[in-house]
C-alpha positions as CSV (number, residue, x, y, z in Angstrom):
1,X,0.0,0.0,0.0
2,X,1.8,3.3,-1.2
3,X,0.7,6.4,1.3
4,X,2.3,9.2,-1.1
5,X,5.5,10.9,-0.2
6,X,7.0,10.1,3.8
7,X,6.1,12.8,6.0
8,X,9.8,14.9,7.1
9,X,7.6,16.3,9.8
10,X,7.1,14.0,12.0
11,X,9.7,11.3,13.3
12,X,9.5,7.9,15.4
13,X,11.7,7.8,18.3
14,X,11.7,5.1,21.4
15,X,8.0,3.6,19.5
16,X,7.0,7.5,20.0
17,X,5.7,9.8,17.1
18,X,7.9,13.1,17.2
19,X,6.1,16.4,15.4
20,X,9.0,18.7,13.9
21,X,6.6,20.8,11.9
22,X,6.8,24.1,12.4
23,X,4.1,25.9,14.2
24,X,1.2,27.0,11.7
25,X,1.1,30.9,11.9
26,X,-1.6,33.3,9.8
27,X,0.7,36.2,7.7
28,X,-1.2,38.6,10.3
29,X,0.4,37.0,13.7
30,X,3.3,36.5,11.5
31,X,3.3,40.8,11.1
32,X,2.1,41.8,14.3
33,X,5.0,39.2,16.0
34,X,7.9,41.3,14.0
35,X,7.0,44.2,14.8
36,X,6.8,43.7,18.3
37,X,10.0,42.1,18.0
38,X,11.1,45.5,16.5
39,X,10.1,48.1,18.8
40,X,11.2,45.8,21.6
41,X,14.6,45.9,19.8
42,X,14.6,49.5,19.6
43,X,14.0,50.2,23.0
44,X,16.9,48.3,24.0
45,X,19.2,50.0,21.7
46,X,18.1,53.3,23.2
47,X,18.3,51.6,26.9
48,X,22.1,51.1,25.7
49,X,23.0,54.3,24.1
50,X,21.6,56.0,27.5
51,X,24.1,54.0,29.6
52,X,27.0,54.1,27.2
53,X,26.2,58.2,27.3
54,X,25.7,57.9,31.5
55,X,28.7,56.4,32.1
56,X,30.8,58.5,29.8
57,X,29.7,61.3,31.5
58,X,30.7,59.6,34.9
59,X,34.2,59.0,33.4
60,X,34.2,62.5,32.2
61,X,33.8,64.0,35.7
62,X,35.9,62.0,37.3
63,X,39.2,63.1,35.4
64,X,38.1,66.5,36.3
């Protein structure tokens, strides 16, 4: 009996069926993930660039 093409999803380990698909996600989620992802990158950057700028001005007082 011939099922088609194997399936690369899913696996048999120990007698057990794996699932390595990948997680079904609509193009919307998809967006709305990103962009979160995004801004949350941003405000990091800016969290760094105020310490780097904070602690050059501690260095900066200190020589004087």
């Amino acid at each position: 009996m011939d099922y088609g093409k194997p399936i690369k999803d899913y696996t048999i380990k120990n007698g057990r069926l794996i699932n390595n698909a990948p997680e079904c996600e609509m193009g919307i989620t998809k967006a709305a993930r990103m962009r979160k992802q995004m801004k949350r990158a941003e405000k990091v950057r800016m969290i760094a660039e105020g310490n780097e700028l904070a602690e050059s001005n501690i260095n900066l007082f200190k020589k004087l």
